[in-house]
C-alpha positions in Angstrom: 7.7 18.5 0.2 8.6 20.9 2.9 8.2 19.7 6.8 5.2 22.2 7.2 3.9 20.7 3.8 3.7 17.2 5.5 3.0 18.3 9.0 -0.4 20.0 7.7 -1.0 17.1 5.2 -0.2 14.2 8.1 -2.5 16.3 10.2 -5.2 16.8 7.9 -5.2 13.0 7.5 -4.4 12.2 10.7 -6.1 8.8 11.2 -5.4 5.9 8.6 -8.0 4.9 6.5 -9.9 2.1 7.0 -9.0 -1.5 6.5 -11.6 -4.1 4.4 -10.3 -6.9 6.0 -8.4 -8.8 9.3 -4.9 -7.6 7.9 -5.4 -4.2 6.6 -7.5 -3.8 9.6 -4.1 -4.8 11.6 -2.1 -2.2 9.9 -4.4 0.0 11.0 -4.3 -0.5 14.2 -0.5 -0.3 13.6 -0.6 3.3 11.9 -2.5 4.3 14.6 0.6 3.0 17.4 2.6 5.3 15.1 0.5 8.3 15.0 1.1 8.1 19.2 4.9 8.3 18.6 4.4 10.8 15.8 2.5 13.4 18.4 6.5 14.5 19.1 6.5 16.1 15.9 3.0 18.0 17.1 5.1 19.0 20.1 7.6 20.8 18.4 4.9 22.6 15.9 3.0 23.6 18.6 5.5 24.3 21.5 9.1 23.8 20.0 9.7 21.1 21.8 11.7 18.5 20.5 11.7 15.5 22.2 11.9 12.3 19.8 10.3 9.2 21.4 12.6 6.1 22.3 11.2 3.9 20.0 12.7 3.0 16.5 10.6 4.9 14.7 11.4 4.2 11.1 11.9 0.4 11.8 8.3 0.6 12.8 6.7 2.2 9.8 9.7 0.3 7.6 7.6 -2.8 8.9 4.0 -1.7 8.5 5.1 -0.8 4.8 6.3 -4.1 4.2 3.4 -6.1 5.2 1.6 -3.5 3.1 3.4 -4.4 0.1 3.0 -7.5 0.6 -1.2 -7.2 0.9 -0.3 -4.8 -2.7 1.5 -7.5 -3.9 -0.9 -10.7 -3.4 -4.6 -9.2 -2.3 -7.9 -8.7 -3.6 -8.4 -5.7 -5.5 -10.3 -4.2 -2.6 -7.4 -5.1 -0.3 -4.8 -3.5 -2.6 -6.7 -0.8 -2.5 -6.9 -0.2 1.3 -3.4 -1.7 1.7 -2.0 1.1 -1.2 -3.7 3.8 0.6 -2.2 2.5 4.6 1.3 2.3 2.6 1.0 5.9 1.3 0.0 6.8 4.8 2.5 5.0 6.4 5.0 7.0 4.1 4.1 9.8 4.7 5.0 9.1 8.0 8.2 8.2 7.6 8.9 11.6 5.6 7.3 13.5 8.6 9.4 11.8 11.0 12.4 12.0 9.3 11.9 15.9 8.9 11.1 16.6 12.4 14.3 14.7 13.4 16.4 16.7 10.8 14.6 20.3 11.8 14.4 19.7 15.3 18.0 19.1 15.6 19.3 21.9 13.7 17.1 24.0 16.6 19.1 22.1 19.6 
């Protein structure tokens, strides 16, 4: 997929989905902390500036896709469920980020 491809699809999703329980909830909460450092990537879409926040990004989503794996790995089939879709979110993500860092500083 194509950085546009994952910028419109990341923005069309925007928010995570919903958690079903204390954990997934967390994640969440989580994806949305990452969505804050992902706006970057907005920045440069919108205004062509490329300004990567200071925070280790993929460590942070790395993290969030672990303890999703883990809610995959050992939950209730309604929290593998929400935990599959937070990981595939989360993933995303990742991609997203790792695009915007690779465009961005072929335009510096």
């Amino acid at each position: 997929m194509e950085f546009m491809d994952s910028y419109s699809l990341w923005k069309q999703l925007m928010l995570p989905p919903n958690g079903v329980d204390e954990e997934t909830r967390d994640l969440c909460t989580d994806l949305l902390v990452s969505d804050e450092y992902l706006l970057s990537v907005a920045n440069l879409v919108e205004y062509g500036t490329f300004d990567p926040p200071k925070v280790d990004v993929f460590s942070y989503l790395d993290k969030i896709m672990f303890r999703a794996e883990r809610m995959i790995a050992d939950g209730s089939p309604e929290v593998r469920e929400s935990a599959c879709n937070l990981h595939a979110y989360a993933a995303l993500s990742r991609q997203l980020y790792q695009q915007y860092l690779d465009v961005g500083s072929q335009k510096q």
